[in-house]
N, C-alpha and C positions, 0 to 999 in steps of 0.2 A: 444506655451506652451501646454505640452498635459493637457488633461481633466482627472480632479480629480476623476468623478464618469462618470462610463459607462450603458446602461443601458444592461437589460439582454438579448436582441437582439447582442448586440455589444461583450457582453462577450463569448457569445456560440459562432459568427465569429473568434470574436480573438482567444479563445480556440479551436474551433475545435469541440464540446463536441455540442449537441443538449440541447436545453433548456429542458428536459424534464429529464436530467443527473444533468444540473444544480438546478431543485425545487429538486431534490433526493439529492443529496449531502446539501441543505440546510436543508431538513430536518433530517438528517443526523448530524448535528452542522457543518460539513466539512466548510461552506462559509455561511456569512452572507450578507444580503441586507437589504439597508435603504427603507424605504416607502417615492414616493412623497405623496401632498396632492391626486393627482387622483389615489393614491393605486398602483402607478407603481413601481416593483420592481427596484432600482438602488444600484450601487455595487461600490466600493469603488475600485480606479486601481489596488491594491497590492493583490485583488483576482485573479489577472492572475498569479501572482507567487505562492499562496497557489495553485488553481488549476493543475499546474507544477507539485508541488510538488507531490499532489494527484496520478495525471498520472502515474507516473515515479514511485511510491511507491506500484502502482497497478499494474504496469507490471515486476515490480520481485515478485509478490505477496504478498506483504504486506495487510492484512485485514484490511478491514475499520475501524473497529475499534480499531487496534494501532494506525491508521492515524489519526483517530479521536482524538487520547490521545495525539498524538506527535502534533499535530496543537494545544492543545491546550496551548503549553508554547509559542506559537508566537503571536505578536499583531494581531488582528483580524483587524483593518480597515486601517492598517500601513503598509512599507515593511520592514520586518522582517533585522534586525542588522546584521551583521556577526557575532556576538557570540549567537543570535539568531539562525541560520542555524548550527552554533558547538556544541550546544544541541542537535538540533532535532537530527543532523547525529550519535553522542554521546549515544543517546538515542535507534537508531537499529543497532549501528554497532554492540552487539552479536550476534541479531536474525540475521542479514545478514549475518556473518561469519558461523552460523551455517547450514544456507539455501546453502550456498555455498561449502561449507563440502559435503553436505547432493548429492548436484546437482552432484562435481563433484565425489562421486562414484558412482550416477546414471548413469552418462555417462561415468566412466572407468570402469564397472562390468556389463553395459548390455546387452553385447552381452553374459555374461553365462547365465542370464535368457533367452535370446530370443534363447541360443541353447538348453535348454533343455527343456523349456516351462513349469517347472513347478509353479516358483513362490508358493514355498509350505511357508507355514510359519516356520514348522519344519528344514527344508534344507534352504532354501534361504542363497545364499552367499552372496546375495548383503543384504539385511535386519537384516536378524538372522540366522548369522554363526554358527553355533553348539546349536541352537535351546538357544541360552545366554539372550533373554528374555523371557520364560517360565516365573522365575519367577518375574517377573516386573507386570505382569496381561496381559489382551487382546487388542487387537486393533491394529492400526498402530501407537505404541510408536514412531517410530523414527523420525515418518512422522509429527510428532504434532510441530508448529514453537515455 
């Protein structure tokens, strides 16, 4: 039968992640951990699927703090239900359709940047085609998730 709570030695193996990621993501809300009496942090098993998650949400770029707001609709010491994980997915499928818009004309339009090197904000074909956000105000509007 596996063991209901692992301690934080055994989480940072199983995960992969250095204990020093894992006090950071706790203080963070990301993952929480029970106190024994001798003040040892211990972790409940279904923080190896939030962790997952974590991962995987951080390597298409997801900020920690959506991550933080989408973990919070899932049990924190449970493993999350299957209409549990059709929230959270529910909950970034715009940003990630839009992330994915966004990636694949950065990779079907970059080689006109990389041929003419100017990446102007006026010209840019890949960003701002006929200079169409002027009036929006400054910055990198498109780049914002």
């Amino acid at each position: 039968m596996p063991k209901t709570r692992l301690s934080i030695g055994e989480v940072a193996r199983r995960s992969g992640l250095p204990i020093s990621t894992l006090h950071f993501y706790e203080r963070k809300g990301l993952i929480a951990a029970e106190r024994t009496a001798g003040k040892q942090r211990i972790y409940p098993r279904a923080v190896l699927r939030r962790i997952a998650v974590i991962k995987v949400a951080q390597s298409v770029g997801i900020p920690l703090s959506e991550i933080a707001a989408a973990l919070a609709i899932l049990p924190s010491g449970e493993m999350p239900s299957t209409q549990d994980w059709a929230r959270l997915a529910e909950r970034w499928h715009d940003s990630l359709s839009r992330r994915i818009a966004l990636l694949t004309a950065l990779r079907d339009k970059m080689s006109l940047c990389i041929g003419c090197g100017c990446l102007s904000v006026e010209r840019c074909p890949l960003l701002n085609k006929d200079d169409h956000l002027a009036e929006s105000g400054s910055g990198a509007l498109l780049l914002k998730p």
